[in-house]
Residue frames relative to the residue before (quaternion, step in Angstrom):
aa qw qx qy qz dx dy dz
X 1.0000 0.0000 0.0000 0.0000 0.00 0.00 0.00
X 0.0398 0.8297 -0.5561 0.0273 3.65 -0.83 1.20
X 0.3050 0.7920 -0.5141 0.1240 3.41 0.57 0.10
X 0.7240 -0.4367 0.3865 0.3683 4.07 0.30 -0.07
X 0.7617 -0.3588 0.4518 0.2951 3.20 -1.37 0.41
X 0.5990 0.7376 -0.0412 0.3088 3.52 0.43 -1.97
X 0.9036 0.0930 0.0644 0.4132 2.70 -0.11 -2.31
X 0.3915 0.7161 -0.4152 0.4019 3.60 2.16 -0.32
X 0.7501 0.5100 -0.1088 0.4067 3.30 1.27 -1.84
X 0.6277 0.5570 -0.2555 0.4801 3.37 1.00 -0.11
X 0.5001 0.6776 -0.2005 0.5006 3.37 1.90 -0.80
X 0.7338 0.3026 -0.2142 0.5693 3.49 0.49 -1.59
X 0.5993 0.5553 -0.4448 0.3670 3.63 0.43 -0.83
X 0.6110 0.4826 -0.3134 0.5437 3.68 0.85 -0.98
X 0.7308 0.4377 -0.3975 0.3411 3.91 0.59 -0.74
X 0.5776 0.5794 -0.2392 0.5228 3.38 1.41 -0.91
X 0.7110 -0.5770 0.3353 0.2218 3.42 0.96 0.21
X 0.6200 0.3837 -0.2748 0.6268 3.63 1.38 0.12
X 0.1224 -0.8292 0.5299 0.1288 4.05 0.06 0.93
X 0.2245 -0.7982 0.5560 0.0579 3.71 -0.41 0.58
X 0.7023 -0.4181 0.4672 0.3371 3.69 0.73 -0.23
X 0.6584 -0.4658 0.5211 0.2793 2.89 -1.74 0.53
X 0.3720 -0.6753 0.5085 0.3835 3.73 -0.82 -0.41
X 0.3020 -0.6811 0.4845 0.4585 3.69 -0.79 -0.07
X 0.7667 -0.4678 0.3518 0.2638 2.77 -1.90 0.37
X 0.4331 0.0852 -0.8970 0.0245 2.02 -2.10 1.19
X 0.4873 0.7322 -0.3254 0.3472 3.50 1.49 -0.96
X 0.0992 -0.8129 0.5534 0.1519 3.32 -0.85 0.83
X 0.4340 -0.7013 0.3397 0.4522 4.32 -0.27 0.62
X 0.6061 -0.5654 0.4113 0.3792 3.43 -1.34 0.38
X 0.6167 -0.4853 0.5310 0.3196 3.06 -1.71 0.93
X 0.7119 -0.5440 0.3908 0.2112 2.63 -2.09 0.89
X 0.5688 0.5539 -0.2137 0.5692 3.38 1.91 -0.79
X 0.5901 0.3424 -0.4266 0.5938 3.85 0.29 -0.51
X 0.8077 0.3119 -0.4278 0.2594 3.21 -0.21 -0.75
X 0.4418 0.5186 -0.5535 0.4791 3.97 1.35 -0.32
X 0.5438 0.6199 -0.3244 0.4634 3.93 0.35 -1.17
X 0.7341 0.1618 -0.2826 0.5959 4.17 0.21 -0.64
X 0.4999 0.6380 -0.4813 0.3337 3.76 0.43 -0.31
X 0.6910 0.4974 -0.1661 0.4975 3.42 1.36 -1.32
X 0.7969 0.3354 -0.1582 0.4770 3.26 0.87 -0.65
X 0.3368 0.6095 -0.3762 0.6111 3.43 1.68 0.58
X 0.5919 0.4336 -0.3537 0.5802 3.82 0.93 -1.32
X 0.6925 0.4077 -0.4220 0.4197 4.00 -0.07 0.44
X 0.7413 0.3138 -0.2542 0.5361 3.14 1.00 0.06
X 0.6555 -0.5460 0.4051 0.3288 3.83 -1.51 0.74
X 0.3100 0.7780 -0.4129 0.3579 3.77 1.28 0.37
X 0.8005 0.0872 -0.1195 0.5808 3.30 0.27 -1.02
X 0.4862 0.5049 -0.6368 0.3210 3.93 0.13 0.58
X 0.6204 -0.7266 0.2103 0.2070 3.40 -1.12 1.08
X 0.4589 0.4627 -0.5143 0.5574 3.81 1.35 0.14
X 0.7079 0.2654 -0.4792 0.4459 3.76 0.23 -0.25
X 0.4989 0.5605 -0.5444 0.3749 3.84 0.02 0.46
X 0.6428 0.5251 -0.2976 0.4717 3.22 1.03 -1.63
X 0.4087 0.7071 -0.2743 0.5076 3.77 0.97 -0.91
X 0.7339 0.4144 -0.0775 0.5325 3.60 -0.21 -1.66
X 0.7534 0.5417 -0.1799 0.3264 3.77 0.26 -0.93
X 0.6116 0.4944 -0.1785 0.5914 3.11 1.53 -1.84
X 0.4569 0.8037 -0.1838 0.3341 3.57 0.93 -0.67
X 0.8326 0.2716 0.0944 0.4733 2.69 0.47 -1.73
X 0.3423 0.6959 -0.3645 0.5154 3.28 1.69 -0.52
């Protein structure tokens, strides 16, 4: 998986529940597969459990 800084970070942010968009060109957004692929490997980490969403949300508010 190569896709940039950018468009990696925009990916997990969207999995965790806070979508951000495409990136802009040159960047192209992660596949639907990389991004199943960090979803899984996000589930190892305190990201996706739901007080840290609520967290992320209030945030962003």
């Amino acid at each position: 998986m190569s896709y940039g800084l950018a468009p990696a970070l925009k990916a997990a942010m969207e999995i965790v529940g806070l979508p951000l968009g495409n990136p802009y060109p040159p960047f192209k957004p992660v596949s639907d597969t990389d991004k199943e692929a960090m979803r899984v490997y996000l589930q190892g980490t305190y990201l996706l459990e739901d007080a840290h969403k609520e967290v992320i949300r209030a945030r962003a508010a």
